[in-house]
C-alpha positions in Angstrom: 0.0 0.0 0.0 1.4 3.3 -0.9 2.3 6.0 1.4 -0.9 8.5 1.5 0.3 12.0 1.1 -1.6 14.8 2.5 -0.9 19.3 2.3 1.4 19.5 5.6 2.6 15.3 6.1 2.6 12.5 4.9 0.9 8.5 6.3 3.0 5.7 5.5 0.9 2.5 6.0 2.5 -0.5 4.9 2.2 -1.5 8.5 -0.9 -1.3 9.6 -4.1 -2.9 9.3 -6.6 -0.3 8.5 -5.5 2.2 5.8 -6.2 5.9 5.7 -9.8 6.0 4.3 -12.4 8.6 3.7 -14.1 8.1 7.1 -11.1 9.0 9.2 -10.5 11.9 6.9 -14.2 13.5 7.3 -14.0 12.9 11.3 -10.7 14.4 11.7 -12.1 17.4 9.4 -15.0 17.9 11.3 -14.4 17.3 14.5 -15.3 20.8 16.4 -11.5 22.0 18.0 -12.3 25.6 19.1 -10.6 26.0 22.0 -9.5 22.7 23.0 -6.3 22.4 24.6 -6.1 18.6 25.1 -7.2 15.9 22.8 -7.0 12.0 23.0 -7.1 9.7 19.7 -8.6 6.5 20.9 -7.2 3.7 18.5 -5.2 5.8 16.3 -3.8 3.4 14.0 -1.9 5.6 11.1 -2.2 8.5 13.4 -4.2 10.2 10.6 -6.3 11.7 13.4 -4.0 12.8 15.7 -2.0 14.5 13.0 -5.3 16.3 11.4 -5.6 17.9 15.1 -2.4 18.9 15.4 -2.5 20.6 12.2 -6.0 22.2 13.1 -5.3 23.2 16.5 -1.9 24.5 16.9 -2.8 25.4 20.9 -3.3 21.6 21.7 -1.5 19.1 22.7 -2.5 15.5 21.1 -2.4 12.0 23.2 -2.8 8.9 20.7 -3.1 5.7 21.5 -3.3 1.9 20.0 -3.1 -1.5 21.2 -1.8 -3.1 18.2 2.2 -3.0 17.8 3.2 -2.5 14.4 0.7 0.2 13.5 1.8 1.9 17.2 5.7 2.1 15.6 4.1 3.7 12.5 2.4 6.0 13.7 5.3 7.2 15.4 7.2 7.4 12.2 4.7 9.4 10.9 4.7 11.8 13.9 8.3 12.3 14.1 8.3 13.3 10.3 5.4 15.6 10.7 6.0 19.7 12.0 4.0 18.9 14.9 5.7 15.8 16.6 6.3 17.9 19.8 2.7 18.0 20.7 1.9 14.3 19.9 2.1 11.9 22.4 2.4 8.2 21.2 1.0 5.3 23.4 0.8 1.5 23.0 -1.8 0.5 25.2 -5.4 -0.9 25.0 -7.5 2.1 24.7 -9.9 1.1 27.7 -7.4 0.8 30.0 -5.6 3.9 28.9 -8.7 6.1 29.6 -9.6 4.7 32.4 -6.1 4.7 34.0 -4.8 8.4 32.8 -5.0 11.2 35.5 -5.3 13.8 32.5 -8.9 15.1 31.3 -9.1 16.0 27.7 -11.7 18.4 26.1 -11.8 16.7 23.2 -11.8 13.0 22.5 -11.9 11.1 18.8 -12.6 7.7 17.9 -12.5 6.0 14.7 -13.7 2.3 16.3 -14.1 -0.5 14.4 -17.3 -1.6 13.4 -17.9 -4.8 11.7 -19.6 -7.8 13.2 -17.3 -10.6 13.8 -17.5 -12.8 10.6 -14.9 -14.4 7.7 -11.5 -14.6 9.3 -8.8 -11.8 8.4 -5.5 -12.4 6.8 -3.8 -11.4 10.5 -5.0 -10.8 13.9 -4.4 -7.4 13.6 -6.3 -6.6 10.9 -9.1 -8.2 12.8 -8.8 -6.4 15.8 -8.7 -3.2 13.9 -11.5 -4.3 11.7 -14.5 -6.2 13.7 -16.3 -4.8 16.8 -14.9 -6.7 20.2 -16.5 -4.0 22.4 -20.1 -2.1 22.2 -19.4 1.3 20.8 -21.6 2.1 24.0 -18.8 1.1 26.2 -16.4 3.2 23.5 -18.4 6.5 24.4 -18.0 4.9 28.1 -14.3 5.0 28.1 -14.3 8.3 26.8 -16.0 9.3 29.7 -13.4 8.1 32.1 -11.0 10.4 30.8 -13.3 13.6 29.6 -13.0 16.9 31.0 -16.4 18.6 32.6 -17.3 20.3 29.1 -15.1 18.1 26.8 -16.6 16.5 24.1 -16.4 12.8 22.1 -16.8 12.6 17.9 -17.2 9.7 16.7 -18.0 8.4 13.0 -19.7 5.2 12.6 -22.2 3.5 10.3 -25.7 5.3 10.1 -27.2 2.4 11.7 -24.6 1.8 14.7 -25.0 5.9 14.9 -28.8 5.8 15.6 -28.5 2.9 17.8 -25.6 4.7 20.3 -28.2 7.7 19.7 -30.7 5.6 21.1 -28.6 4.0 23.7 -27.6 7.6 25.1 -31.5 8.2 25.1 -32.9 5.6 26.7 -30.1 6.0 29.5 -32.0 6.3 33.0 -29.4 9.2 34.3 -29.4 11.2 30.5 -25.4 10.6 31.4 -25.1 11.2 27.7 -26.4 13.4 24.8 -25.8 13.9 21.3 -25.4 17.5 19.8 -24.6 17.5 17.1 -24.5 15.1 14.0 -23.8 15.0 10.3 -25.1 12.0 8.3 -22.8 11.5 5.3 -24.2 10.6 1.8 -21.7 8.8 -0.4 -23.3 9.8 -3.9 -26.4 12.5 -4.2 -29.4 10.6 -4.5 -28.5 7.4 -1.9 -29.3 6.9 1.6 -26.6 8.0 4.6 -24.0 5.4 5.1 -22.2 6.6 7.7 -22.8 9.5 10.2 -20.3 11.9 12.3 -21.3 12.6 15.7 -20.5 14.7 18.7 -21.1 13.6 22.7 -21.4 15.7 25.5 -22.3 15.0 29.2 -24.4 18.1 29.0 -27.4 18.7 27.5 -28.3 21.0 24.2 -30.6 20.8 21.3 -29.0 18.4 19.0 -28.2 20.4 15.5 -28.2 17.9 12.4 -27.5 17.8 8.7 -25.9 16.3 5.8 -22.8 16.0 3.9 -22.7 14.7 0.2 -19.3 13.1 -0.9 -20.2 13.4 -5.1 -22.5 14.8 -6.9 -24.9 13.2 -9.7 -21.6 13.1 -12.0 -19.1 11.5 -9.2 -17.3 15.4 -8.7 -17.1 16.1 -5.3 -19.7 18.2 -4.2 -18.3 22.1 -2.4 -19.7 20.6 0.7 -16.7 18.1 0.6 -14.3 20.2 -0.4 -14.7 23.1 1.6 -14.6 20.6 4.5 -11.3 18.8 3.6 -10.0 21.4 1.7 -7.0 22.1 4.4 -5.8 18.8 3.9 -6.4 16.5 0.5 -3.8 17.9 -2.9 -6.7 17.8 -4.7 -8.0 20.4 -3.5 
């Protein structure tokens, strides 16, 4: 797999198990960083995330952290190459017991988990782990919490489906612990249903704000929508 070269650095990914891919792009594009001064990349894999907040919030300081070895190494090889490897903190750990072991409270928290039901068997265990769902994205948003500061916030992407049922999880939760403000549903190709959806957790409570982001148009261009939101980052663009 080729190295995946964005404006300001660079992903090389021969290592690990999940490659850069839209999703992680659109999250790490959208994810709200005003005045954030801590943020922690749960399962960062590449570090594509990490590094997209780094370049977005120059204030903050980034903690990143994966379980699996190899793509742990990477992503520090893609950190130390980057302008911003003085703010990025590289951890191999398991991402539960990272969050709910750290004494530091971040404002801002992104996750990229895997989704897929367990099913065929993977070429390697890590691509496994990296690709099917061992733990309940509910108990994700839960280890967030550990670790979240008083008004910090969690964005996630996920399927639409897996999105509307955490939705619903957070709703049906007797002590409203959680609550969704904000989410984007994300259409791959005008004229097809949602496929995925971006969303953004808080532990307090305000009307949720949602819309919709198109990928490409009737003719397969990317729509502005797209651009203007990844604009910083793709050479496309």
């Amino acid at each position: 797999m080729a190295d995946f070269t964005f404006k300001q650095f660079q992903i090389k990914q021969q290592n690990c198990a999940m490659k850069v891919g839209t999703d992680g792009v659109l999250l790490g594009a959208w994810a709200p960083l005003d005045n954030v001064q801590h943020i922690l990349d749960m399962g960062t894999g590449t570090g594509l995330l990490a590094l997209m907040a780094a370049q977005r919030a120059p204030q903050a300081t980034i903690s990143a952290v994966e379980l699996d070895a190899a793509a742990c190494h990477q992503a520090e090889q893609n950190v130390a190459a980057s302008p911003w490897s003085e703010r990025i903190e590289l951890y191999h750990a398991d991402v539960g017991a990272f969050c709910r072991q750290t004494t530091q409270t971040f404002d801002l928290i992104v996750a990229n988990p895997p989704y897929f039901p367990v099913g065929v068997a993977c070429a390697s265990p890590s691509r496994a782990q990296a690709r099917y769902l061992q733990e309940s994205h509910w108990t994700w948003l839960n280890w967030a919490g550990c670790c979240l500061a008083e008004q910090g916030r969690v964005a996630m992407v996920l399927p639409m489906e897996a999105g509307q049922q955490l939705i619903a999880q957070t709703q049906n939760e007797p002590d409203a612990a959680w609550h969704c403000i904000r989410q984007t549903q994300v259409i791959t190709k005008a004229g097809k249903m949602p496929q995925r959806v971006l969303l953004l957790f808080a532990r307090y409570a305000q009307p949720c704000v949602s819309d919709s982001l198109t990928v490409y148009d009737e003719n397969n261009r990317y729509t502005e929508g797209f651009i203007a939101l990844t604009r910083d980052f793709y050479l496309a663009f």
